[in-house]
N, C-alpha and C positions, 0 to 999 in steps of 0.2 A: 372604639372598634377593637374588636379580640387584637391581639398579638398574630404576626405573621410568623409563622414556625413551621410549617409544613417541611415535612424532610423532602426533598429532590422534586419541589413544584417551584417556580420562580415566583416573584414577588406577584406578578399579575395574575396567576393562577391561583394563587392562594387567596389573592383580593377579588377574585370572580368567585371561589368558592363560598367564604364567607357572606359574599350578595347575595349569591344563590341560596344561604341559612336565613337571609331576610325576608327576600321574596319569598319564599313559600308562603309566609304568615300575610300577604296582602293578596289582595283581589287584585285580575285582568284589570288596566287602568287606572291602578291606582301609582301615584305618584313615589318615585326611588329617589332622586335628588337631579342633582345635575353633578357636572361630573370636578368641578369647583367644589362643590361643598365636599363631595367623598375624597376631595385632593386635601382636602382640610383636615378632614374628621382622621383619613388614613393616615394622616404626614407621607403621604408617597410623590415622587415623581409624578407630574401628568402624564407623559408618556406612559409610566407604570398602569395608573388608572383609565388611560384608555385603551390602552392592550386589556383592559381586564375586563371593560365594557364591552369590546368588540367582541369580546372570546363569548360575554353572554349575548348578546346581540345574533351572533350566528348559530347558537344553540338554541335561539328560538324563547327564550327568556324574558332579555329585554328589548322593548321596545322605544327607540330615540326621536324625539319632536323636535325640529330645530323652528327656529323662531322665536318668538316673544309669547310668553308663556309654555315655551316644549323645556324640554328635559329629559330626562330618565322615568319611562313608566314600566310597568309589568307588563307584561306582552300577555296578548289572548293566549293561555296555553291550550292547544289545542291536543287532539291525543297522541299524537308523535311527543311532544315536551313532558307529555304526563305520565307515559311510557318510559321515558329518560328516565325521570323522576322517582320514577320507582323501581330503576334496575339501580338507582343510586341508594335506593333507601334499605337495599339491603347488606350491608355492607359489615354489620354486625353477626353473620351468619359465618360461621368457621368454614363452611365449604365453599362459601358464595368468592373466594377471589379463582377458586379452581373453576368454578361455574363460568366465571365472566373469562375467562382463558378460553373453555373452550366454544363458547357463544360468541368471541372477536375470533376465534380461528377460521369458525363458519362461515364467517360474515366477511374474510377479509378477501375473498375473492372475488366478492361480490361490489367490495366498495373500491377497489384494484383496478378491475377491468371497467367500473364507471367511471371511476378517474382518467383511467387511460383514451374514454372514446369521448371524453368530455374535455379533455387539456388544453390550454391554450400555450402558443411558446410564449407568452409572459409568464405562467404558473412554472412553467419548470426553473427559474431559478432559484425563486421560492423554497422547492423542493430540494433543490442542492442547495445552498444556503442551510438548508435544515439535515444535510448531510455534514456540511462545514463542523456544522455545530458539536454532533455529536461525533467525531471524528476529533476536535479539539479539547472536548471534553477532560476538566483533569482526575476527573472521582469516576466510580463505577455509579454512584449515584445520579451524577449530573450527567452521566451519556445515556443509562435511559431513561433521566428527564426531554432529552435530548431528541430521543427516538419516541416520545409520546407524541412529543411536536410536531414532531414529522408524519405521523398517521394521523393527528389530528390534519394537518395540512392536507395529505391525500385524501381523507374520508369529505373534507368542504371542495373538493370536485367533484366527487359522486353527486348525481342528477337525486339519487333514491331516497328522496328525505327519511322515509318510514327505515328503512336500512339504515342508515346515516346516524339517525337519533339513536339504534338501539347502539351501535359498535360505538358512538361520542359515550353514550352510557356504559360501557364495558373499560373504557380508556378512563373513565371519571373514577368509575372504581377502583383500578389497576392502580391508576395513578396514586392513590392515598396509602399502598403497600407500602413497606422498605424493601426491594429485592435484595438479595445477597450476590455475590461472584463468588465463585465457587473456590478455592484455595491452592489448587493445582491447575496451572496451565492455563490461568487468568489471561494474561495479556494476548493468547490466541485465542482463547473463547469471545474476548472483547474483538480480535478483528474477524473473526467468522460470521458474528454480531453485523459488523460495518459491512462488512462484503455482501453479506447476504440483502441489506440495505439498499446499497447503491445496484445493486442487478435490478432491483425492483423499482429507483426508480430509471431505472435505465429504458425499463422494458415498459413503464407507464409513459416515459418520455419518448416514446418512438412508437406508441402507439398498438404495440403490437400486442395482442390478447394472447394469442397461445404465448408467448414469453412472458406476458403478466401475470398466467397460471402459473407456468414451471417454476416462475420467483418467487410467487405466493407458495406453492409446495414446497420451496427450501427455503423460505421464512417459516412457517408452520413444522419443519421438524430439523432444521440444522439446531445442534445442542453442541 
């Protein structure tokens, strides 16, 4: 298996990615392993590799058999995954990371205020836990790995799968960037970043929609 090197993806995301450069080349139902052999083949943690299975599992990818003969199969992509699929396959286009900017900016309002009428109070620690994170963060890198986390976590409460699948495709792309921090006035841009953060999930954890807009509008243009 490739080398894990991805800049500011953790070890699971980077071992769902390169699954995801497998499966495309097999057919719905065909067989991935189990999650033993890719514990093998990757040298990773199990915990590693089933964080990395779950991440494809709820992207609609892969599909899990438990029992005797289950395992790891390719999941029926149906056109929500296929759609993913192809906001991921353009990622060689020079304009395509400003495109998937403002196609998640669109979209986040949408996946915001699903999260918010969908939440349970077991999800909200979740979501703070994934503030912890990037709040602890010690690189500019690893905080907004940090903060991918975190809209991937809000966007798997939205009900909207078809919504759902394009913005997980907009964060897949983002994701594979290096962003930069800007050279002056870093360490407040970084907690404008966090503030602006915690309002939202503040305002998804309380349920309230006009506050999961207003969060959404100063996420979408606090710089």
């Amino acid at each position: 298996m490739t080398n894990l090197t991805g800049l500011g993806r953790t070890r699971a995301e980077q071992l769902a990615a390169l699954l995801e450069e497998r499966i495309r080349g097999l057919a719905p139902g065909d067989p991935v392993g189990t999650i033993d052999e890719i514990r093998r083949e990757s040298g990773l943690a199990r915990a590693t590799v089933s964080e990395a299975i779950r991440l494809l599992r709820d992207r609609g990818v892969l599909a899990i058999r438990p029992g005797r003969g289950g395992g790891l199969f390719v999941a029926d992509q149906g056109p929500v995954v296929r759609m993913r699929h192809t906001l991921l396959g353009v990622r060689e286009d020079p304009s395509s990371v400003a495109d998937a900017v403002e196609l998640r900016n669109h979209l986040e309002e949408l996946i915001d205020v699903g999260a918010a009428r969908c939440r349970t109070a077991e999800d909200i620690p979740r979501l703070r836990a994934r503030l912890d994170a990037m709040a602890a963060a010690p690189s500019w890198a690893e905080f907004v790995r940090a903060n991918w986390a975190l809209h991937e976590e809000i966007a798997a409460l939205c009900p909207n799968a078809m919504a759902r699948a394009v913005y997980l495709g907009t964060l897949g792309h983002l994701s594979t960037t290096a962003p930069h921090l800007r050279d002056t006035d870093a360490e407040a841009y970084r907690a404008r970043r966090l503030r602006v953060h915690v309002d939202l999930v503040d305002a998804i954890a309380s349920g309230d929609e006009a506050a999961v807009r207003a969060a959404v509008a100063r996420h979408n243009t606090t710089d």
